[in-house]
C-alpha atoms as one frame of an Amber mdcrd trajectory, in Angstrom:
protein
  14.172  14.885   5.474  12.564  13.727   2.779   9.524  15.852   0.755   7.112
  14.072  -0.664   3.730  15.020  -2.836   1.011  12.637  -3.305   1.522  10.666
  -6.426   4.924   9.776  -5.889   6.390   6.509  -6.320   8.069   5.290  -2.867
   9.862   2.471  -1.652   9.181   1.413   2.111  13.145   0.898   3.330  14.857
  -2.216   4.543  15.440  -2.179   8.094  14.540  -4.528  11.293  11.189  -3.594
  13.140  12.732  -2.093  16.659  10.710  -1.709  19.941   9.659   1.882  19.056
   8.045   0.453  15.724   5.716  -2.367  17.868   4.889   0.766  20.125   3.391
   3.845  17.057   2.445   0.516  14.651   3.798   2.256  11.695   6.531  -0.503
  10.472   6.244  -4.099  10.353   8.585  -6.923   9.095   6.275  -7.186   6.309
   6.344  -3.836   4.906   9.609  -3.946   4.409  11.096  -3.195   0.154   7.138
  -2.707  -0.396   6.934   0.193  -3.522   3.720   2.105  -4.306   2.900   5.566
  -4.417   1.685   7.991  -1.969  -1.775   8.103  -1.577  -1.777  10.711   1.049
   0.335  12.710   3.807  -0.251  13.272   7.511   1.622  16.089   9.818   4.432
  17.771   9.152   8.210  17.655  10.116   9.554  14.710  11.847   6.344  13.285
  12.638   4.979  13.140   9.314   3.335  10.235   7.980   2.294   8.575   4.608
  -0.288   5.940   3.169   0.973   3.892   0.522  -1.234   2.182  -2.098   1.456
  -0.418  -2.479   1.871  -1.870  -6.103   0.768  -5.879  -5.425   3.823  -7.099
  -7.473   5.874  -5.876  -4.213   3.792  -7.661  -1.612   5.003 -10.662   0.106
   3.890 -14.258  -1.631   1.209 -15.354   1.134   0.162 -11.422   1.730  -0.234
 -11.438  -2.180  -2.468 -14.188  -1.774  -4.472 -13.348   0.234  -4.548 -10.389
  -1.082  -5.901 -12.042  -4.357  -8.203 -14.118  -2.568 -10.218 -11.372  -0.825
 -10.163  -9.505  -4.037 -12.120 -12.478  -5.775 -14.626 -12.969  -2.446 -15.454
  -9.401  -3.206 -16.123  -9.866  -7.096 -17.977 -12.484  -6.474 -20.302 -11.098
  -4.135 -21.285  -8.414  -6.775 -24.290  -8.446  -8.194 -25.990  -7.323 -11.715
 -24.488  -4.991 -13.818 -21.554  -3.872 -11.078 -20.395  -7.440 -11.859 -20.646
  -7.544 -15.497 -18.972  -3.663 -15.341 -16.196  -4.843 -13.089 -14.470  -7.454
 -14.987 -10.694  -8.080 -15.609  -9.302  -5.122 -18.054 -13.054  -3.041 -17.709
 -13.477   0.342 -17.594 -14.605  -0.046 -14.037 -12.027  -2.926 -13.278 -12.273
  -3.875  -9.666  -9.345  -3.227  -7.618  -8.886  -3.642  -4.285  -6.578  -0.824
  -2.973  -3.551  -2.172  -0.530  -2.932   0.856   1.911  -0.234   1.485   4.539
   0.701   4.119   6.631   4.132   4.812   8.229   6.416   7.415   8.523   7.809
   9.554   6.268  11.160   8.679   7.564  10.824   5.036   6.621  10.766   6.131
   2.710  12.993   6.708  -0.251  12.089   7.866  -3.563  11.181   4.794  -6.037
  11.606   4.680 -10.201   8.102   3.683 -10.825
């Protein structure tokens, strides 16, 4: 079994979604070849799970998208200084975090 810490770079692995995955809600087509680094662990043993804060360059086009689109919604609705503090390449650049969770079985060790 894999060990993990948080901060690691993962890859979510390439496999198809099987009735057991529809059932816990930990893998979806979509998460499949996703890469990111572990944001946090859950359980121990076989059980274990992990959230990903995926890296956006992995996502899907049209989850990327939207992705990107929600991200601006938010920016926009800033207000004041958080706006002017929260541009592109700030200190305080606004990022909206993309976070999975599945098992610790369904990763492999990633070269960030």
């Amino acid at each position: 079994m894999l060990r993990l810490k948080e901060g690691e770079c993962v890859r979510i692995v390439d496999r198809p979604v099987t009735a057991a995955d529809v059932k816990s809600g930990l893998f979806y087509n979509h998460y499949r070849n996703l890469a990111g680094t572990v944001f946090k662990l859950y359980g121990a043993g076989q059980t274990q799970q992990a959230a990903i804060d995926v890296m956006h360059e992995t996502l899907p086009p049209e989850v990327a998208e939207r992705h990107r689109e929600l991200t601006d919604r938010l920016r926009a609705g800033l207000t004041g200084e958080a706006r002017r503090n929260s541009g592109p390449g700030g200190e305080n650049e606004f990022r909206l975090r993309y976070v999975v969770l599945v098992a610790v079985s369904d990763l492999a060790r990633h070269k960030s």
